[in-house]
C-alpha positions in Angstrom: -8.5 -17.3 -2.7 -5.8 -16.2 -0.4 -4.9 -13.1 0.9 -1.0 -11.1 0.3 0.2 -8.3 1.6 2.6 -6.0 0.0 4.8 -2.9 1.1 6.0 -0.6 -2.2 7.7 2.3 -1.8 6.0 4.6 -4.5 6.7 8.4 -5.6 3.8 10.4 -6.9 3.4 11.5 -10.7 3.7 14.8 -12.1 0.2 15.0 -12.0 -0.8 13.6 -8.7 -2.1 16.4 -6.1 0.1 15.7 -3.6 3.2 16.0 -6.0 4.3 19.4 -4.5 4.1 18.4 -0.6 4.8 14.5 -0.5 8.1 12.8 -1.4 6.8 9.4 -1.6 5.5 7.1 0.7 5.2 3.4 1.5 2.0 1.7 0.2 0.7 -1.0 2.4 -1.6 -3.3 -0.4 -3.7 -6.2 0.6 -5.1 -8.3 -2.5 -6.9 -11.5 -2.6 -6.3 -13.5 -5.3 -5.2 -17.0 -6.7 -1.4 -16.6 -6.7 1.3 -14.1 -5.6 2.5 -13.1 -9.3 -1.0 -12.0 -10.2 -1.5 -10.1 -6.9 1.7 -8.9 -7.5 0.6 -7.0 -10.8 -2.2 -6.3 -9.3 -1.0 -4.3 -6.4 1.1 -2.3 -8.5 -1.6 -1.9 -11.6 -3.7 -0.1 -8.1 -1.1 1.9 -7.3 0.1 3.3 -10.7 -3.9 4.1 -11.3 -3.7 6.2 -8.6 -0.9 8.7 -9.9 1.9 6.7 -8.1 5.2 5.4 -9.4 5.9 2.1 -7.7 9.6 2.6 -7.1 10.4 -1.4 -5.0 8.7 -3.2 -3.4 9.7 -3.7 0.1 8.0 -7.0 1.6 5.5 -9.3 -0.6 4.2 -12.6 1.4 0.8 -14.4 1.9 -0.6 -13.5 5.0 -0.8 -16.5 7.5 -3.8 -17.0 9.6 -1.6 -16.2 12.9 -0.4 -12.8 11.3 -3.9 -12.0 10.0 -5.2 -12.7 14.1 -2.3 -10.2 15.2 -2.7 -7.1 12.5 -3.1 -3.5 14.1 -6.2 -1.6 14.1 -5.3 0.4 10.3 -4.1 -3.5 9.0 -7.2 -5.0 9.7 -9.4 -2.6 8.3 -7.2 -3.3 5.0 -7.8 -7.0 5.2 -11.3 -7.0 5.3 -11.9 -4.4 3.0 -9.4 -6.2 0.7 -12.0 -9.2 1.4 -15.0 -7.0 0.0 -13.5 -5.8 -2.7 -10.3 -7.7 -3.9 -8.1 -5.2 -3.3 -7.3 -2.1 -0.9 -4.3 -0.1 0.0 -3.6 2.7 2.1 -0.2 5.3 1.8 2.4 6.7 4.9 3.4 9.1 3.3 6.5 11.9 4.0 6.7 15.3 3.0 9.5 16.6 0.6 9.6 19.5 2.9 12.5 19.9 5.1 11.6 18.0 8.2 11.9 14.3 10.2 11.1 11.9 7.6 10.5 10.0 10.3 7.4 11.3 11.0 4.8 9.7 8.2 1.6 11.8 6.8 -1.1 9.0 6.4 -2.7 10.5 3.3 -5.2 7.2 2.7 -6.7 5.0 4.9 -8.9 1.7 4.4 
């Protein structure tokens, strides 16, 4: 099994909590699996289940042994969760208040 990565830009659903306070958000997915394609529907079957719309997605790529050794602290906390479980994703999301959409709300975490 091999390990992907995926960044989708997602909006939440009418019926997701945070559908009055977040715009969207970028959804950083890590799923192991046999191919891309079927990682692929996977990562977007998580985030739909979760109230999200996946809008694009923004990078998709199997993660190489020298990016796995350099991921940040939040990254590698995704990979090895995805390793327990299959799958695992955490949102930056921004607020549809007025503001600096620069400025991310993490709203999930590994």
């Amino acid at each position: 099994m091999t390990p992907y990565m995926f960044v989708i830009k997602a909006v939440p659903l009418a019926n997701n909590e945070n559908y009055d306070t977040i715009a969207g958000a970028f959804v950083h997915v890590c799923v192991v699996d046999s191919n891309i394609n079927s990682a692929e529907h996977k990562a977007l079957d998580y985030i739909s289940n979760l109230l999200w719309n996946p809008v694009k997605i923004e990078h998709a790529f199997e993660m190489s042994q020298e990016q796995i050794d350099a991921l940040d602290a939040p990254e590698a906390q995704l990979y090895q969760k995805s390793l327990h479980l299959g799958i695992a994703a955490y949102f930056v999301a921004y607020p549809k208040e007025d503001g600096n959409p620069d400025d991310p709300i993490m709203i999930g975490r590994p």
